[in-house]
N, C-alpha and C positions, 0 to 999 in steps of 0.2 A: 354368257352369250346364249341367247334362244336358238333352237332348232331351226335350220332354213325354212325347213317345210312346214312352218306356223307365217312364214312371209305371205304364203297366196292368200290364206286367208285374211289375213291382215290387212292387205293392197285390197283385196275386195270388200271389206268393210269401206273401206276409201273410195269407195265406188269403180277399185280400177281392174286393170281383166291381166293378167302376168301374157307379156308376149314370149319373153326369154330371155336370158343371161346372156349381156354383152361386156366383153373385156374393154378396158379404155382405149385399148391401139394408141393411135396418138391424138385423144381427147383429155380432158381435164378428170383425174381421175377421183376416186371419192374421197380417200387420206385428205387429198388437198381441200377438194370439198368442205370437209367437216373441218377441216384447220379455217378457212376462211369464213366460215359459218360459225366459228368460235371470235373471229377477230384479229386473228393471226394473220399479218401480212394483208392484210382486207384494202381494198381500195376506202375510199375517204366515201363516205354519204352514203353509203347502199342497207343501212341498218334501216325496217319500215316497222311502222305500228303495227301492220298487218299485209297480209297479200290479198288483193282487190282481185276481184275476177280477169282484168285487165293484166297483170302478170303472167296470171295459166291461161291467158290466153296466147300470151307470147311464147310462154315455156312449149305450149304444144303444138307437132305440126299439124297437116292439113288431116289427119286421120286422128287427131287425140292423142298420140303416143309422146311420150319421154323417158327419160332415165330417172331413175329415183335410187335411193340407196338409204335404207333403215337402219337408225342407231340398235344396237345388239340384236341384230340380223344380218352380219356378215359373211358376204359367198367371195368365195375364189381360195388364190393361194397366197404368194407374199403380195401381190398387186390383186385388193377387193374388185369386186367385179360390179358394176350399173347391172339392176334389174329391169328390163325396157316395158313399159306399161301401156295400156291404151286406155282411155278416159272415155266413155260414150254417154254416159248418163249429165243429167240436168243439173246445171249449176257447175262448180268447181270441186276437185276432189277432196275430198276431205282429210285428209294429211294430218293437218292442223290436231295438235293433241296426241298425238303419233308417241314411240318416245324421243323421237327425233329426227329431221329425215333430211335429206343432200337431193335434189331435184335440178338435173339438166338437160336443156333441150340436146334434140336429135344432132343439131348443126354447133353443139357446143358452145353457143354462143349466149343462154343464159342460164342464171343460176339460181333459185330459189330455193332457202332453208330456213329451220326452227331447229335450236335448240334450247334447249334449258341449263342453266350454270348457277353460279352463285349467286348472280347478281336477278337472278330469274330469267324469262325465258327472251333468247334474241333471236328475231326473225330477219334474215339476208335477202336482199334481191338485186340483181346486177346484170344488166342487158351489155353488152360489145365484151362478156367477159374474157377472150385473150388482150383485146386492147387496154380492159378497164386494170388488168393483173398485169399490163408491162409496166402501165403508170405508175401501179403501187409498187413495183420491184424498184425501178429507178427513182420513187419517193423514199424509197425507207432507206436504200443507199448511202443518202444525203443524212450525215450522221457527225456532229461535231462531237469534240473530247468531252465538254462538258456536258451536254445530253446524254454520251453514253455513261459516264459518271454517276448521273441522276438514276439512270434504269438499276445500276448496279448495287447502289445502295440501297433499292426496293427488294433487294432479293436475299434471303427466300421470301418473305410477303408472304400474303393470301392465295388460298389456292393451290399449297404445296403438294406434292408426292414425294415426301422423305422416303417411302419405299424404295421406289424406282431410283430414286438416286442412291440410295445406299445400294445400288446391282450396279450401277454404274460409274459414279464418280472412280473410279479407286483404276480406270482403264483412258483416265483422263492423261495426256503425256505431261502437260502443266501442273502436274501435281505432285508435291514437294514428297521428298522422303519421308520427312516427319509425318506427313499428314497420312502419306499408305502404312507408315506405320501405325497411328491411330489406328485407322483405317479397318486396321485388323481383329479389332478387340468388338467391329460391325458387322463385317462382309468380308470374305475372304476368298468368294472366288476369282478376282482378278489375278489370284496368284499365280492362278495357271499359264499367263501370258508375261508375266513379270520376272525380267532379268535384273533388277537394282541389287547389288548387294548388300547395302545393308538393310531393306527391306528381309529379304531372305533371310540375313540373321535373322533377324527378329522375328521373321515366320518360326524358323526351327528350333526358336527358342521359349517360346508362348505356350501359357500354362496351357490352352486348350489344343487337344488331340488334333479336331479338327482342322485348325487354322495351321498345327504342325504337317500334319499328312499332308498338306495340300499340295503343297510345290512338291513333294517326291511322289504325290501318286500321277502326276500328269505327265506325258510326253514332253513336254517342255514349263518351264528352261530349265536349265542343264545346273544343279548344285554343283557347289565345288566340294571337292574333298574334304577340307575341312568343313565346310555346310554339312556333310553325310557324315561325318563323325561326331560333330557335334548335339546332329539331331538322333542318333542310336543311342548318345550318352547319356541323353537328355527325356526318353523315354519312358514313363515309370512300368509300364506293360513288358514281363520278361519276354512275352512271346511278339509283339511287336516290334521288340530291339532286335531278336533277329530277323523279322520279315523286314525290316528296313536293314539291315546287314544286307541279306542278300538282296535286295532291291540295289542296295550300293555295287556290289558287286558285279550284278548285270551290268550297269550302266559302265565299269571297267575303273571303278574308285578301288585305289589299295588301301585298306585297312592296316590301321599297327597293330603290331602284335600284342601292346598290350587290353587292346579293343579284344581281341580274340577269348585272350586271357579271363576278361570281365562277364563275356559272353556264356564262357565255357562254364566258368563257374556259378548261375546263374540255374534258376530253376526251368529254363529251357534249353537244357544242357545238348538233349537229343539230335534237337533241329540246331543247334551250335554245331556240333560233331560235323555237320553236312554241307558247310560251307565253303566255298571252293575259296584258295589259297591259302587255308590252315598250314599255319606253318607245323614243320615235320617233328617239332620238338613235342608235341602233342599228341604225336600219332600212339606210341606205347601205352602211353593211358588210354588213352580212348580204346585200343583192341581188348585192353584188359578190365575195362569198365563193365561194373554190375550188372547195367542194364543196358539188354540186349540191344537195344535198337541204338546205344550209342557203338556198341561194337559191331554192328552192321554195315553203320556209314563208314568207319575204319577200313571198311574191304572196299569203297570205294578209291582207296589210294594206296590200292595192292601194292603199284612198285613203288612204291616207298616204302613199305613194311619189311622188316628185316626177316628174314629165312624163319627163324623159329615164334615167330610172332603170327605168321600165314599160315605155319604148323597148328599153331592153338587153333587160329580162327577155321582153320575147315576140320579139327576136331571140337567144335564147340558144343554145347550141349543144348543149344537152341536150333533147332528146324531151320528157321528163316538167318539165323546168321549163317552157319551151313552153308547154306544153298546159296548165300550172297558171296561167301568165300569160293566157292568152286566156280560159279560164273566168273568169276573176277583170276580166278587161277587159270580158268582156259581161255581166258584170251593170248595165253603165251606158249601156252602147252596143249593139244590138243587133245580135244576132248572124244573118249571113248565111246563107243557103242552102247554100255551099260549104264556113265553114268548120266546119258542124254535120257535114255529110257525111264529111270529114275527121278528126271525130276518131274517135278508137279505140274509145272507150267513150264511149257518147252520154249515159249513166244521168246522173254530175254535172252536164251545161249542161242535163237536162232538171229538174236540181233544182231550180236554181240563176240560171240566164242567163236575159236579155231576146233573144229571137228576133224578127227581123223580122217585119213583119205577116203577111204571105202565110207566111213557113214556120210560123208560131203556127196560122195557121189551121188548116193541114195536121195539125200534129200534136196537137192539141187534140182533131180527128175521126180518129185513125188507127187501123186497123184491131185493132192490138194495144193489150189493154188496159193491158200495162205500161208503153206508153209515157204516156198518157192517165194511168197510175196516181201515173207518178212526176211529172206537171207538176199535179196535185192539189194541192201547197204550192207550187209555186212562187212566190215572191214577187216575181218580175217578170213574172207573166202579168198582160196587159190585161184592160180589164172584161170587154170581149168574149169576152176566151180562159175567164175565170172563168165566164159565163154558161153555154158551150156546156158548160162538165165540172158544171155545176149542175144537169144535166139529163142527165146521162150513163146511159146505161142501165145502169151497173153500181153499186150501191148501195154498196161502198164506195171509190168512187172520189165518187160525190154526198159520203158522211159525210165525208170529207176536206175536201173543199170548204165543207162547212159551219162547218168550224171555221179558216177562213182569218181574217186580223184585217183586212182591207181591207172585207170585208163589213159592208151595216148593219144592225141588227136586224132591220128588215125582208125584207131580204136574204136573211141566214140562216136567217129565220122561213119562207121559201119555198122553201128546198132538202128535198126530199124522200130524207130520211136514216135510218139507224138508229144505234140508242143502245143496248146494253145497262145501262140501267141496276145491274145487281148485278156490274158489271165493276171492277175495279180501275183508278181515274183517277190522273192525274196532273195537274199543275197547269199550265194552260198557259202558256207562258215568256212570248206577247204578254201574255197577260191582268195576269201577277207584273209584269211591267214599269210596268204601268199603276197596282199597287196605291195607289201616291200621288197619284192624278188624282183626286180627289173626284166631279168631273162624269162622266172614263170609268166610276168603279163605280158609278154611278147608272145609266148607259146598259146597260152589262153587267149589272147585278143584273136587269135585267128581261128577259134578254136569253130566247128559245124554248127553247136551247140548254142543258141541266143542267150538262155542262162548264164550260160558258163559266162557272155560276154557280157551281157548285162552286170554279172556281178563284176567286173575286172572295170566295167564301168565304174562301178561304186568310191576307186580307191580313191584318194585326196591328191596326190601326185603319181602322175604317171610320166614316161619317158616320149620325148616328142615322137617318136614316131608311133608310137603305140596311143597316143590323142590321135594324131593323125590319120590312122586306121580307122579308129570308132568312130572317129569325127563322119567319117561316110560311110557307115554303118547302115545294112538294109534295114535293119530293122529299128525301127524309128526310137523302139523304149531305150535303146542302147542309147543313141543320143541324147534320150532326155536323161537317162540315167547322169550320163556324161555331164552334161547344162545342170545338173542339181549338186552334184557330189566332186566331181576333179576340177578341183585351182584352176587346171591348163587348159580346161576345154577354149577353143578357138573361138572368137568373136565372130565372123561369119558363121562356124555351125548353130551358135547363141542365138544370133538373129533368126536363124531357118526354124529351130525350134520354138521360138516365140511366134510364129506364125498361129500354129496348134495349140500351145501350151503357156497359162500364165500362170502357173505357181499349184501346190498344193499343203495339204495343212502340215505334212511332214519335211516341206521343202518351201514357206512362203516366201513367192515373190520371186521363183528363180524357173527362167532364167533372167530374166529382165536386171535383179538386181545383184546377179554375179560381176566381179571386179571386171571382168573381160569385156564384157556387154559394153559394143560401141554406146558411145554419146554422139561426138562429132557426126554432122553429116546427115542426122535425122530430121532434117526438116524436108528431105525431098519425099519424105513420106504423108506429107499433108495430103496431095491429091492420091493417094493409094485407093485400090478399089477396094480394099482389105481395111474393117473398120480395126482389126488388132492392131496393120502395121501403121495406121493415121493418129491410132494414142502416140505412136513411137515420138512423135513430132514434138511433144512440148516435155522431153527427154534430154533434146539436143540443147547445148547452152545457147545457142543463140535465138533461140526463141522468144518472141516479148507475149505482152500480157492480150497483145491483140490476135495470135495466136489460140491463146487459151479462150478468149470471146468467140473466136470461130467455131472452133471444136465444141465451143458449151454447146451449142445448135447445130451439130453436127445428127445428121437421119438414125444414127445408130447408138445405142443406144451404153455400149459398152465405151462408145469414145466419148458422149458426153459424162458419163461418170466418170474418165479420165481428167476429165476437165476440171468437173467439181471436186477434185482432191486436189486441187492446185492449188495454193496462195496465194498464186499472182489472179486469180481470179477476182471479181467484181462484184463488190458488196451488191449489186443490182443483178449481176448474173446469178450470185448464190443463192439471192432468194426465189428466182425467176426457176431456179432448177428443186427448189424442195416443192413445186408444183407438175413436175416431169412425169410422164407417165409411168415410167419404171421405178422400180420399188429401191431397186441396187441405187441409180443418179439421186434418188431422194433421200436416202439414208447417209450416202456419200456428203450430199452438199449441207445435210444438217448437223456434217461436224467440220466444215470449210469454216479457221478462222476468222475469212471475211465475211460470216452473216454478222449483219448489223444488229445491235447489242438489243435494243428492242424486241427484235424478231426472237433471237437467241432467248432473251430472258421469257418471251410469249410461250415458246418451244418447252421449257425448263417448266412452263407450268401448265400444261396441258399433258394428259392421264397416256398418249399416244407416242408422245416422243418423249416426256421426259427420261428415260434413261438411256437412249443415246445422245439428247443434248447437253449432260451431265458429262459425257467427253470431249465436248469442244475444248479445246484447249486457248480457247479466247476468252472464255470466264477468267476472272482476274483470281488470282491465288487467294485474298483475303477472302472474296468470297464462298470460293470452294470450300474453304475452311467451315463458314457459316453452315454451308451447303451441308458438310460434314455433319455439322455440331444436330440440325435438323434429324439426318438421318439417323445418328445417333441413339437419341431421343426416341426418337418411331420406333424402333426395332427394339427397345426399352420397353417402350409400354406392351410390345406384345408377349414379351418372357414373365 
């Protein structure tokens, strides 16, 4: 794509003067433009030999201005933006020869374009264009079995982007296992959103790295246990099998022991050593192992080391194992004056360790606030050590404090803290721990603290009256938490927070698509003055398809995309909406199974949409195959 700022001069070569960048609002936008300037969805006769002066004379108003829109001269953001021009000079502008250009008047109402394709260059011109584009939407509608058959068996044809389909087909829903299987040996990022299981096998079992890592380095979806054992086994990189170990483990997969076993022995024995849920039959080796930094992680699982084994290891003759064994000794025994002095780096015992009383005292009040900053969690300070940093003059070393788990409502209810509420939380690990205690989310749902209840939000079942609390919860994330994470959350708070809130990439589609979420009853949200709560409406089952035609031409812009994800939609509506001025209804209705197979197969070969029209899941399987074999092949010749 050329630089914007080669556009003015380029329009003034054309004889035109730049007045300014206007967004489409609700005018015919350029995407659409250049799709019917291609032939896509076009009304019937508008293709000319040429444009006569009598055209830009139509195209322009009473002062010369129009919209124009240059092929690789694209401004804006997901929705391109008309350049608005003014014509003053003799004759017509000179366009023609351009490398392409979308031309419509002020009043939307014509359209003049050039481009150039395979078949050489086609020149568009179309006066009544919303009238002349309802025609052609309710033309192309009209679509028998056998005609769509005919399109079908054209494809892929002339004209392909095996690229772009090889990014996209493989996120098609219509698309067989077999074939994501293939699929893999092409393109492999659709993994990231792909729950099939036996796809997955076959991810984690594929000679290439790539195609293996891909479903466990992503947030979703979720391997199963044996999926994560299989792909550690299957790993030929010794340091990889344990970064996928512990990857397993994060995600809370138990490993067998004889996994461990394989690991340990393994020339990435070190980072094996360091594994959380090593079983204990392992632990004696490991402290008495050669090399040091395997007998360091060993002090990680002090209490499990028998009495004269912690004896070796804080007599060891290595420095850093040392020092890992005496940190790991004073979290039980309190650590003295001398040997705090002692060590090198004070920052982990002030995390971590119990200090004698007099040196607690000391550094509790010391003069640096980093020291004061870092004994803020520590989970071996005394009541007394907690109170003095409750009060501490620096406010986030109090907020720290306040969210210690030794505290009691009360407690915490009197440390003098701040909250940004509009911050990004996380959930707290004491709190997640407790999600199973009934009595602790009673005590934590009421707890001063928004954290604390956002996290108690988090759990997956909770006790009715403890929904019932959060359920009217001031503070709004608590809900949403609620509406994302807990089975029970109530159907009325669901609906209150779908007002705000429609999903996000860690929670798609919730609340709307939690089991609780009314259905029944949603049609009386058609006339809402809330365009979120009027998607509600073709939710409800008693909704028909004449509903979904309303909503398609509904002012807002978020209901008509609701619309265009419907199937009961109208092969005449679906295509009337991939001409919508927003970017979101156009992308939405260019994977609505009812585009007519024509339009579809136009879509499939055109350089703009072919790879989100490579997910429609109204392409017929045999051909997606085809589609496949195409992409295939592309991504061949460029290795």
């Amino acid at each position: 794509m050329q630089r914007k700022d080669k556009l003015p001069e380029l329009l003034l070569h054309a004889g035109l003067t730049v007045v300014g960048e206007v967004s489409p609002g609700s005018l015919f936008p350029p995407e659409a433009g250049w799709r019917v300037a291609r032939g896509i969805a076009a009304p019937d006769g508008v293709v000319r030999e040429a444009l006569d002066a009598e055209w830009w004379r139509r195209l322009c108003d009473v002062d010369g201005e129009f919209l124009v829109a240059v092929l690789r001269h694209r401004i804006g953001g997901n929705d391109s933006w008309w350049t608005r021009v003014r014509h003053v000079g003799i004759g017509v502008p000179q366009l023609t020869g351009t490398p392409g250009f979308v031309a419509l008047s002020l009043d939307g109402q014509v359209l003049l374009a050039e481009v150039t394709g395979e078949d050489g260059t086609r020149v568009t011109a179309i006066d009544r264009l919303p009238e002349r584009m309802e025609q052609a939407a309710v033309a192309a509608g009209h679509e028998t079995e056998a005609e769509r058959a005919e399109v079908w068996a054209e494809v892929p044809g002339r004209g392909a982007w095996p690229l772009h389909w090889a990014e996209g087909i493989g996120f098609n829903p219509a698309a067989t296992d077999e074939l994501l299987i293939r699929l893999l040996d092409v393109e492999e990022s659709f993994l990231h959103g792909c729950d099939r299981p036996a796809v997955l096998d076959a991810a984690v079992a594929h000679p290439d790295p790539r195609v293996r890592s891909r479903p466990a380095d992503t947030f979703r979806p979720k391997l199963s246990s044996d999926q994560w054992v299989r792909l550690i086994r299957a790993e030929p990189s010794p340091s990889r099998r344990v970064f996928w170990a512990e990857r397993a483990r994060i995600r809370g997969v138990a490993l067998p022991e004889d996994l461990y076993d394989y690991l340990l022995a393994g020339p990435s024995r070190a980072q094996a050593a360091e594994l959380p849920g090593l079983p204990a039959q392992h632990l004696p080796g490991l402290a008495a192992d050669a090399d040091p930094r395997v007998r360091m992680a060993a002090c990680v699982r002090w209490e499990d080391l028998a009495a004269p084994l912690r004896e070796r290891l804080l007599a060891d003759t290595d420095h850093a194992v040392r020092t890992a064994a005496l940190l790991a000794h004073h979290t039980a025994v309190p650590m003295p004056r001398e040997a705090f002095a002692a060590l090198p780096d004070p920052r982990p015992a002030l995390e971590r360790c119990w200090f004698a009383t007099e040196l607690e005292s000391e550094l509790v009040r010391d003069r640096d606030a980093e020291v004061r900053r870092a004994l803020a969690a520590n989970p071996g300070l005394s009541p007394n050590g907690v109170a003095v940093l409750a009060e501490d003059p620096q406010v986030d070393i109090r907020s720290a404090v306040a969210l210690r788990p030794d505290l009691t409502e009360e407690q915490r209810a009197a440390v003098h803290h701040d909250f940004d509420p509009t911050s990004v939380s996380h959930t707290l690990p004491w709190v997640e721990d407790l999600h199973g205690d009934a009595d602790a989310m009673r005590r934590l749902a009421a707890s001063s603290h928004p954290l604390v209840r956002r996290s108690v939000a988090r759990a997956r079942h909770l006790p009715a009256d403890v929904v019932a609390l959060l359920a009217r919860d001031e503070d709004r994330a608590v809900r949403l938490f609620l509406a994302e994470s807990c089975e029970d959350a109530p159907a009325d708070m669901l609906l209150e927070v779908w007002r705000w809130w429609d999903g996000s990439f860690s929670h798609p589609g919730r609340p709307r698509n939690h089991p609780n979420f009314p259905r029944a009853g949603l049609l009386r949200y058609t006339g809402d003055t809330s365009g979120r709560m009027r998607c509600l409406a073709l939710d409800d089952p008693g909704s028909t398809p004449a509903d979904v035609a309303r909503l398609a031409r509904d002012p807002e812009a978020e209901v008509r995309r609701r619309a265009a994800e419907d199937t009961r939609l109208s092969p005449a509506d679906a295509v009337r909406l991939l001409n919508d001025p927003e970017a979101q209804v156009r992308d939405t209705a260019l994977c609505n199974p009812r585009l007519p197979a024509r339009v579809l197969a136009a879509l499939l070969h055109d350089r703009d949409t072919a790879r989100a029209a490579v997910t429609n899941p109204a392409i017929p399987v045999p051909v997606l195959y085809r589609i496949l074999t195409a992409a295939a092949a592309a991504v061949a010749a460029l290795s």
